[in-house]
C-alpha positions as CSV (number, residue, x, y, z in Angstrom):
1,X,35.6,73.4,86.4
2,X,33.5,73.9,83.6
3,X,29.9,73.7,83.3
4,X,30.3,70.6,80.4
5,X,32.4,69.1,83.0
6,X,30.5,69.3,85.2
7,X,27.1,68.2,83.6
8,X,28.9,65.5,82.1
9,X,29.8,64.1,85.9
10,X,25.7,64.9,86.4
11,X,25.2,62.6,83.9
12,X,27.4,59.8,84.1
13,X,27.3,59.5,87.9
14,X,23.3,58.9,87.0
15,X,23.7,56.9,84.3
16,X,26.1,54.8,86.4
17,X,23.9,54.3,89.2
18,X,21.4,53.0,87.1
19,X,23.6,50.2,86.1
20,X,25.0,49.6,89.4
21,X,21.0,48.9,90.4
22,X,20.7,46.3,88.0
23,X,23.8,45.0,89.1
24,X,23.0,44.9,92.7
25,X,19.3,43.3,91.8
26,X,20.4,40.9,89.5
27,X,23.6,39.5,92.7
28,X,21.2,39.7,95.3
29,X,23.0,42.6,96.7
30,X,19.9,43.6,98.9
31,X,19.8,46.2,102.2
32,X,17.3,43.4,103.7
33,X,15.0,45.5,106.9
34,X,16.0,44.5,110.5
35,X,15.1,45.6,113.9
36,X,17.6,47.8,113.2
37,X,17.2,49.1,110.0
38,X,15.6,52.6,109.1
39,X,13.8,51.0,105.7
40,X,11.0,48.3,105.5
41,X,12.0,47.1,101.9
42,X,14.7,45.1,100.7
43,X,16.9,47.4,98.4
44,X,19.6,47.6,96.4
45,X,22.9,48.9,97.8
46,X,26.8,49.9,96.5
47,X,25.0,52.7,94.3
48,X,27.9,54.9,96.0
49,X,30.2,53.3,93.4
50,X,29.2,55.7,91.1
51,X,30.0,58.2,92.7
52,X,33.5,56.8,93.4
53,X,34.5,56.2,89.9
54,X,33.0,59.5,88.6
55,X,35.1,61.4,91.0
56,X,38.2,59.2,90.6
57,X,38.4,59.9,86.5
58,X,37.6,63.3,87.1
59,X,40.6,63.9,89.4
60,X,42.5,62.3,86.6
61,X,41.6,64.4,84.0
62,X,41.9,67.2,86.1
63,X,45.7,66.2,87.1
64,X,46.1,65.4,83.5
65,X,44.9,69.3,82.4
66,X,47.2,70.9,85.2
67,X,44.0,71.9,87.3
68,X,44.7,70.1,90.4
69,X,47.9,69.5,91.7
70,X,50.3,65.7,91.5
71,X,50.0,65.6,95.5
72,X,46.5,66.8,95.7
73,X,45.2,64.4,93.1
74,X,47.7,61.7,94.5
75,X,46.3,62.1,98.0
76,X,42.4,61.8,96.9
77,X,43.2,58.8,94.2
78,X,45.1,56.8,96.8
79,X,43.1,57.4,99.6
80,X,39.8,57.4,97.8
81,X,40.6,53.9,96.3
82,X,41.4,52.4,99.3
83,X,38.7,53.1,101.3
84,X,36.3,52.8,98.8
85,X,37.6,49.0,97.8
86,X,37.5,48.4,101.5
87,X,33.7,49.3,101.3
88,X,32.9,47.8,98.2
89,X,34.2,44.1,99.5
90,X,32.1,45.2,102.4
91,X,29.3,45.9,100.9
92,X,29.5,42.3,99.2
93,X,30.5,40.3,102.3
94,X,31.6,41.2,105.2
95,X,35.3,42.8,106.7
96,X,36.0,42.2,110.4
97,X,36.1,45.8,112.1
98,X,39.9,45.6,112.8
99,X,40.5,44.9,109.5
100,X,38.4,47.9,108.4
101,X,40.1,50.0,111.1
102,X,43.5,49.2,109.8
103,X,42.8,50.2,106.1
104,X,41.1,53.3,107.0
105,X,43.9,54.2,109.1
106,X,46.5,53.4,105.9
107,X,44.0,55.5,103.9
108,X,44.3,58.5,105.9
109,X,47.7,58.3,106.6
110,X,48.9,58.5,102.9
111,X,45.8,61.7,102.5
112,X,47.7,63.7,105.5
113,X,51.8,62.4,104.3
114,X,50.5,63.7,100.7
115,X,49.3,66.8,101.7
116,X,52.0,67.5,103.9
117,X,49.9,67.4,107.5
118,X,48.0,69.9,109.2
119,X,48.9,73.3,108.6
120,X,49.2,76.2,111.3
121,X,45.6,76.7,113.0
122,X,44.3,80.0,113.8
123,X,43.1,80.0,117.9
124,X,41.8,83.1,119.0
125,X,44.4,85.8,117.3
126,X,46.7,83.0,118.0
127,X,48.5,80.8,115.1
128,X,49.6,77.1,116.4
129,X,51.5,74.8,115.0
130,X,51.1,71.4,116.2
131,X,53.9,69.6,114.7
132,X,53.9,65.6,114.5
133,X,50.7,66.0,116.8
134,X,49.0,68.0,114.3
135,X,49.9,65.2,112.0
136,X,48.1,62.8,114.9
137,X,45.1,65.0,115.1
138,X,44.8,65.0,110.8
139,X,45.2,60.9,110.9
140,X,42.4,60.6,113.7
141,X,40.2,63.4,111.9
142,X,40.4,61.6,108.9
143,X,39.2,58.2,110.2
144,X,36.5,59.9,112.3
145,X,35.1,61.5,109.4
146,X,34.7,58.8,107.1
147,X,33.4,56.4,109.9
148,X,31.0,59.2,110.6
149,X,29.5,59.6,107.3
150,X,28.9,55.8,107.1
151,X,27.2,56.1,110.2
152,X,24.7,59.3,109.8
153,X,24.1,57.2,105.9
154,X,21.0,55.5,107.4
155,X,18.3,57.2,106.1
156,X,17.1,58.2,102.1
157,X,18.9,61.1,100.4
158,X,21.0,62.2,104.0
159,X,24.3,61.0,103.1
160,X,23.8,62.7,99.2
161,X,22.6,65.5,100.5
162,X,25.3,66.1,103.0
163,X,28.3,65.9,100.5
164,X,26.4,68.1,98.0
165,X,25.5,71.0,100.6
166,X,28.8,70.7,101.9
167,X,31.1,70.8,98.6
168,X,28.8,73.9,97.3
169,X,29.0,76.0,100.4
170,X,32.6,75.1,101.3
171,X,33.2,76.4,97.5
172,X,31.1,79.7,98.2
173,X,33.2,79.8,101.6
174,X,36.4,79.9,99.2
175,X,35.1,82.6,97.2
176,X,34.2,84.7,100.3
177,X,38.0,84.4,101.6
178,X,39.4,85.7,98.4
179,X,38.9,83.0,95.7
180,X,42.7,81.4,97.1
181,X,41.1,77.8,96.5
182,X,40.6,75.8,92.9
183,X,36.9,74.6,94.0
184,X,37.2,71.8,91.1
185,X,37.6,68.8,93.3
186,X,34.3,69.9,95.2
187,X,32.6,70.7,92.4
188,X,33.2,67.4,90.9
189,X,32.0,65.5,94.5
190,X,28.7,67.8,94.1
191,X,27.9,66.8,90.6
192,X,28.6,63.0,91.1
193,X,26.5,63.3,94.4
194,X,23.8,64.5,92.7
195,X,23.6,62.6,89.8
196,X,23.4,59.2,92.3
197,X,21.0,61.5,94.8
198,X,18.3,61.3,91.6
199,X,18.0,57.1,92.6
200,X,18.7,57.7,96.2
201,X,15.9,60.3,97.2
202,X,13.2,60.8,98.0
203,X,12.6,57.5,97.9
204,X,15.6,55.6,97.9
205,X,16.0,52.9,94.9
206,X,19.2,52.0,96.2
207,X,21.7,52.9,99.0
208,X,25.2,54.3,99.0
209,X,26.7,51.6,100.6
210,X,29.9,51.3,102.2
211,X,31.9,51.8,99.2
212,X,30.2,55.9,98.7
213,X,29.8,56.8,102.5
214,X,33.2,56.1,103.6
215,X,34.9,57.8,100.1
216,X,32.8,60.9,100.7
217,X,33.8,60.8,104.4
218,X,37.3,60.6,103.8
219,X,37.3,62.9,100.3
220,X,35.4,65.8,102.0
221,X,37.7,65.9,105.0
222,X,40.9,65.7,102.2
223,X,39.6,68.8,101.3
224,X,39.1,70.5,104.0
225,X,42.4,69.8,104.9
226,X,44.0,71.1,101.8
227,X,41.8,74.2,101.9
228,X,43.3,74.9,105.1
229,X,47.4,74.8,103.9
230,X,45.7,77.7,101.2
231,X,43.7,79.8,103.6
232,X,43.8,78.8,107.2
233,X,40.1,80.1,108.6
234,X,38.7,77.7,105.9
235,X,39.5,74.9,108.0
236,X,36.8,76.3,110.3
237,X,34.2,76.6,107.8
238,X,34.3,73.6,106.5
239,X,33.9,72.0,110.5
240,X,31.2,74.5,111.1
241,X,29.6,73.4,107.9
242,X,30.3,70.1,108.8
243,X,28.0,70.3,112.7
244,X,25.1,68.2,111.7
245,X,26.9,65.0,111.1
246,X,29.5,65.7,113.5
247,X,27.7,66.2,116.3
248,X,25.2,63.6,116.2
249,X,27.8,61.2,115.3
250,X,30.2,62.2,118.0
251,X,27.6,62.8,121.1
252,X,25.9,59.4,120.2
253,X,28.9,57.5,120.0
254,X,30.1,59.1,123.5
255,X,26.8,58.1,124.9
256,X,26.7,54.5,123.0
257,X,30.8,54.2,125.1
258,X,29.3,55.3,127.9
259,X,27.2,52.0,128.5
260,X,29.8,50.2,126.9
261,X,28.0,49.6,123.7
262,X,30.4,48.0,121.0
263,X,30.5,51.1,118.9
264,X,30.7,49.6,115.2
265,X,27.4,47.6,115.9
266,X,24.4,48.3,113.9
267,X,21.8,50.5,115.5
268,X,19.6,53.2,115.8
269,X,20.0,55.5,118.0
270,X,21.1,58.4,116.3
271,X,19.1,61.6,116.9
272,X,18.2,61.5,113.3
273,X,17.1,58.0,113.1
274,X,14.7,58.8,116.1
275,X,13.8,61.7,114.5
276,X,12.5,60.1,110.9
277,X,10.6,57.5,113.4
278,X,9.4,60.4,115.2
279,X,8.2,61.7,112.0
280,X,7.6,58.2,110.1
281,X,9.4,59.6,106.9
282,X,13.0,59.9,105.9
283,X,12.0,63.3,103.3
284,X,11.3,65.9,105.8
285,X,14.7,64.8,107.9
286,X,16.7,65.0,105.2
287,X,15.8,68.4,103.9
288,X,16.0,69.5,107.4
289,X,19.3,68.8,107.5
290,X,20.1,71.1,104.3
291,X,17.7,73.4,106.1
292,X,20.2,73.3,109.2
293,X,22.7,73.6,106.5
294,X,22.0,76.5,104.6
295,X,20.1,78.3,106.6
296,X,22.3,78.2,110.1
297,X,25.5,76.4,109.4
298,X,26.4,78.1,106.3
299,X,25.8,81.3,107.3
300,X,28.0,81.4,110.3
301,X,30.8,79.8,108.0
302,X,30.5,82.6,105.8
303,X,30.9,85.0,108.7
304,X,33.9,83.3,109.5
305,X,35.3,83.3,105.9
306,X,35.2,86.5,105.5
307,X,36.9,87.6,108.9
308,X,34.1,88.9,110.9
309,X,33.7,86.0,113.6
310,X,36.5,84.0,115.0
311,X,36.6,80.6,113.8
312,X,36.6,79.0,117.4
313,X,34.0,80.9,118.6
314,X,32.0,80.6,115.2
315,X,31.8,77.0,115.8
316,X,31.2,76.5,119.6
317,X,28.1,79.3,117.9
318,X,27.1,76.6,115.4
319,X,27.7,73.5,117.6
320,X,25.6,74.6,120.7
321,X,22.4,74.5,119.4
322,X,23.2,71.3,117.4
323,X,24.1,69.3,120.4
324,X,20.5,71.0,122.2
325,X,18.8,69.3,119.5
326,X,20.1,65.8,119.3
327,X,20.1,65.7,123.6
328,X,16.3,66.8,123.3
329,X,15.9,63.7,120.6
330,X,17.4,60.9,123.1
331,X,20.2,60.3,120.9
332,X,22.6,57.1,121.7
333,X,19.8,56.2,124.3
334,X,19.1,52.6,124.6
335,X,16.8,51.8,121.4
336,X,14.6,49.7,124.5
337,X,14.1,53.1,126.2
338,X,14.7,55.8,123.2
């Protein structure tokens, strides 16, 4: 992808979210603070349709100039669109979880039938094919990871900062195992991201939303999927790259079940939320989670890209002191005793 290409996403994604803040102002379209919330100022929100449409035409052109391929772009647009309308009615009203459920499962289905399921994964020397449940485990993955992101989107600049460490290191990861991937779909992600992450941190002048945490979700893990039919490790990379957000997610939601918490209820009891109250600002939480990213996370995922640690043992590596951190922070204790 070129660097005019990619400047002009910089630009437009910013330039959008500008708009899409008057927009929301001018409908009422306001994050209002809660006993839940992580803010203390009504604010704008849906600013993550910018980054939507940004990397939606960009796809398109890029299908349109032969530098993606029809099933590729096919998988992203279609699945993108859905999940991002989905949030965008969301973000204006309100869609009853099962309802949500359904569409993100639709959404990740067409990704995984486009891109022809999950490929072969490398085990210890050992090279398994799954079959239909591989197909299973893609479909779930999907859903997880775009419920995920909405989830760990709770606090200025985390959610932005997320997709744009991720799509730049998962590109360097591709270069490391032999350049065998077109990085322009990632590229593209990390220059809309950033152009909406200049109204978004460090103070936050309006939010994602729905409609840009749940696209990024379910785009990221699209690609991670495809990167793994052209070079199998890189599926590894990109969940070892991926540890911050999954683990919080996935350890507080296990501990939310446990107490039979209803899971897709508001709250704040991930380990990062009780970390920014800890700290009583969102800025140093968020660049400690690029910190944890480039410093720790992408590290081990370029050890594993280019063949000198095994990608199971690279992440169990990566994840173990991740989960330390968020059991030492309380997360998914009750918020009247956490």
């Amino acid at each position: 992808m070129s660097k005019a290409l990619i400047l002009l996403a910089v630009l437009a994604s910013w330039a959008l979210t500008a708009g899409l803040r008057i927009y929301a102002e001018h409908c009422q379209l306001l994050d209002v603070p809660n006993a839940r919330s992580s803010h203390r100022i009504a604010t704008p929100r849906g600013g993550g349709l910018a980054i939507v449409l940004v990397v939606l035409v960009g796809i398109a052109v890029l299908l349109a100039f032969g530098a993606v391929s029809r099933e590729f772009a096919w998988a992203l647009i279609g699945g993108g669109a859905v999940v991002a309308l989905l949030g965008f009615v969301d973000d204006h009203g309100h869609i009853a979880a099962g309802w949500r459920l359904l569409g993100h499962f639709t959404a990740a289905i067409w990704v995984v039938v486009w891109l022809g399921g999950l490929p072969a994964i490398d085990l210890f020397g050992l090279s398994l094919d799954l079959g239909l449940m591989g197909f299973v485990f893609a479909v779930v993955g999907l859903v997880w990871g775009l419920n995920l992101f909405n989830f760990m989107d709770g606090i200025d600049g985390i959610a932005g900062a997320e997709a744009l460490t991720l799509s730049l290191l998962a590109s360097l990861c591709y270069a490391l195992a032999g350049d065998l991937v077109n990085a322009s779909v990632e590229w593209l992600v990390a220059a809309a991201t950033l152009g909406f992450l200049f109204w978004n941190f460090p103070r936050a002048r309006i939010f994602m939303g729905d409609v840009g945490s749940g696209f990024l979700g379910l785009v990221l893990g699209a690609l991670a999927l495809h990167a793994a039919w052209q070079v199998p490790v890189l599926l590894w990379c990109w969940l070892i790259l991926a540890g911050v957000f999954v683990v919080d997610a996935t350890f507080t939601m296990l501990r939310r079940l446990q107490r039979g918490e209803a899971i897709h209820q508001a709250h704040r009891s991930h380990g990062y939320q009780i970390a920014s109250r800890r700290c009583g600002r969102h800025v140093p939480i968020t660049l400690g989670v690029v910190a944890l990213n480039l410093g720790w996370l992408g590290p081990i995922a370029a050890l594993v890209a280019v063949g000198r640690l095994e990608g199971a043992a690279g992440l169990i590596v990566a994840y173990l002191p991740l989960l330390a951190l968020v059991i030492w922070l309380g997360a998914g204790t009750s918020e009247r005793t956490g």
